[in-house]
C-alpha positions as CSV (number, residue, x, y, z in Angstrom):
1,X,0.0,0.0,0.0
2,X,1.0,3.5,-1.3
3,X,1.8,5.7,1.9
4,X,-0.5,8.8,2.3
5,X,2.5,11.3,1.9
6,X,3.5,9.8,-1.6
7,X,0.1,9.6,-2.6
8,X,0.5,13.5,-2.0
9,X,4.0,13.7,-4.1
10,X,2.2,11.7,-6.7
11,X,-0.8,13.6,-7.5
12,X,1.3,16.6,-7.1
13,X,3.3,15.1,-9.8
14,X,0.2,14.3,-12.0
15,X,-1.0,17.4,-12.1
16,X,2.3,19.4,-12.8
17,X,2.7,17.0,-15.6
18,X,-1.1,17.4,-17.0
19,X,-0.6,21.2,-16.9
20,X,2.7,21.6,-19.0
21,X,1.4,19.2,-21.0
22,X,-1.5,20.7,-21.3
23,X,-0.6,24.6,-21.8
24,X,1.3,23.6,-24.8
25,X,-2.0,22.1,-26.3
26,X,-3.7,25.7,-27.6
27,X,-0.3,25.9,-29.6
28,X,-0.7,22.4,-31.3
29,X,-4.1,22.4,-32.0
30,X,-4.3,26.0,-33.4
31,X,-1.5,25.9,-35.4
32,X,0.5,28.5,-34.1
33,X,3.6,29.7,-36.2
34,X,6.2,28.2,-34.2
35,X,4.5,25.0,-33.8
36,X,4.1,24.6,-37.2
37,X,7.8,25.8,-37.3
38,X,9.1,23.1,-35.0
39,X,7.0,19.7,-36.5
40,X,8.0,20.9,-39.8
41,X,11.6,20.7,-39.3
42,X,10.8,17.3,-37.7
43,X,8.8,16.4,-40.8
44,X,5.3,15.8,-38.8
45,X,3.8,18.7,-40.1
46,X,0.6,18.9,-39.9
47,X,-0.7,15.1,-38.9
48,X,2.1,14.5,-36.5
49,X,1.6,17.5,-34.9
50,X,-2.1,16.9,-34.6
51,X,-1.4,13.5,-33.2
52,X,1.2,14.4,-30.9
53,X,-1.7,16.7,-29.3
54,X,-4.3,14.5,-29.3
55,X,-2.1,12.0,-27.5
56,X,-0.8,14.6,-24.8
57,X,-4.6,15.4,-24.2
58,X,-5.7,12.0,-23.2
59,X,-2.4,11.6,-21.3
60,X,-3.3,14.9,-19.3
61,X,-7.0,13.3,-18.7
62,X,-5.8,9.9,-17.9
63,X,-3.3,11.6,-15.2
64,X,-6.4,13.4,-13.6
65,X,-8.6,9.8,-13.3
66,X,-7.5,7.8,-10.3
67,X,-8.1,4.9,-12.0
68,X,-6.1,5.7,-15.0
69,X,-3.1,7.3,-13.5
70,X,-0.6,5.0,-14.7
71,X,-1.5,4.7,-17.6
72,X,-1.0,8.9,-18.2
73,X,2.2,8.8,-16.5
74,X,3.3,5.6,-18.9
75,X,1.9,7.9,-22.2
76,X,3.4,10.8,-21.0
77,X,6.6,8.9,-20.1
78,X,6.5,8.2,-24.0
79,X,5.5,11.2,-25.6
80,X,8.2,13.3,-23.5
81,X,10.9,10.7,-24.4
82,X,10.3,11.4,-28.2
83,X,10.1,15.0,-27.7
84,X,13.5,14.9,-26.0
85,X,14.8,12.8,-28.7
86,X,13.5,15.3,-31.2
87,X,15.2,18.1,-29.0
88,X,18.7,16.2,-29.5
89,X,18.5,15.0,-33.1
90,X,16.9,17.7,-35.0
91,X,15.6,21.3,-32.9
92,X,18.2,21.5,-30.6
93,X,18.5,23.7,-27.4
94,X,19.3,27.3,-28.2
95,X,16.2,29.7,-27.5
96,X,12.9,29.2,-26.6
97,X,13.6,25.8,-27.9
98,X,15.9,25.9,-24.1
99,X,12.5,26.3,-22.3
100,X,10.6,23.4,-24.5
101,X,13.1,21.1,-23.6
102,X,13.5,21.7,-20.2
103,X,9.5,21.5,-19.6
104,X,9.7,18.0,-21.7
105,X,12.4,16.5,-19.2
106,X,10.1,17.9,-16.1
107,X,7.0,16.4,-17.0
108,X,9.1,13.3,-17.8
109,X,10.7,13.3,-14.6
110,X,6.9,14.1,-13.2
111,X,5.5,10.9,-15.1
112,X,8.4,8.7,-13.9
113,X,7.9,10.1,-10.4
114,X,4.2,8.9,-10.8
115,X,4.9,5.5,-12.2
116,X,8.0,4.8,-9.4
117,X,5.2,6.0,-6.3
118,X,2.2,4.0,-7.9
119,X,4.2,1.1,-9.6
120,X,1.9,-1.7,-7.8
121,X,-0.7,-0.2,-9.9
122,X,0.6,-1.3,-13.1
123,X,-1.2,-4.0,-14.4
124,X,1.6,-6.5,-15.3
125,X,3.2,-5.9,-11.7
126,X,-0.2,-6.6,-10.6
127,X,-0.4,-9.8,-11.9
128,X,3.0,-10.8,-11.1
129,X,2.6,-9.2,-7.3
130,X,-1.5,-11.9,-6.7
131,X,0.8,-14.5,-7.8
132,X,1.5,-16.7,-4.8
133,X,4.8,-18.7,-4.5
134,X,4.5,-22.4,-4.3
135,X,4.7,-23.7,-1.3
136,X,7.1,-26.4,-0.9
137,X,7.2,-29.5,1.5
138,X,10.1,-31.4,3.1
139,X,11.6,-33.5,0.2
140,X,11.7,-37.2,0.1
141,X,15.1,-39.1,-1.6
């Protein structure tokens, strides 16, 4: 069982992560000049930038449902890995493109946060964890 005080450092986790995610949204999905700058020198422009939104949405809305949590933390985890990856390969760090990548490695380090305090949640852990070890009894040569 999660203790109460990392529940706390979890869901303040969660939500840091939902709102960077989420304040970059209105950018995406409006097609705002320097989004459309930055996914076209990735070569997503327009339906990988479209998609890429879409996906950090639900991840923001599965990070807000108790029951989903893990879930959000593991897409986020994902979709901040690729955007540091894109930050490294192709855009770089000079700028404003500084601040992007810093807030990708925070919510990254938020969604890991959140899968290390609720890891029993997961459901392959989960399974592993109602698993109960054989017993064995004295052996007969």
């Amino acid at each position: 069982m999660t203790s109460p005080k990392l529940k706390i450092v979890s869901w303040f986790t969660q939500i840091a992560a939902a709102a960077i995610m989420g304040q970059t949204l209105y950018f995406k999905f409006t097609a705002h000049p320097d989004s459309v700058q930055l996914f076209t020198e990735l070569g997503m422009e327009p339906h990988g930038r479209l998609i890429i939104a879409a996906l950090e949405l639900i991840a923001c809305i599965l990070l807000l449902i108790p029951s989903s949590i893990v879930y959000g933390a593991l897409l986020g985890s994902c979709l901040m890995a690729g955007a540091i990856i894109g930050h490294i390969t192709e855009l770089g760090w000079e700028g404003p493109r500084l601040e992007l990548g810093i807030l990708a490695i925070v919510v990254l380090s938020c969604c890991i946060t959140t899968l290390l305090v609720r890891h029993r949640e997961l459901p392959l852990l989960k399974a592993i964890q109602t698993d109960k070890p054989t017993q064995r009894g004295p052996r007969n040569h």
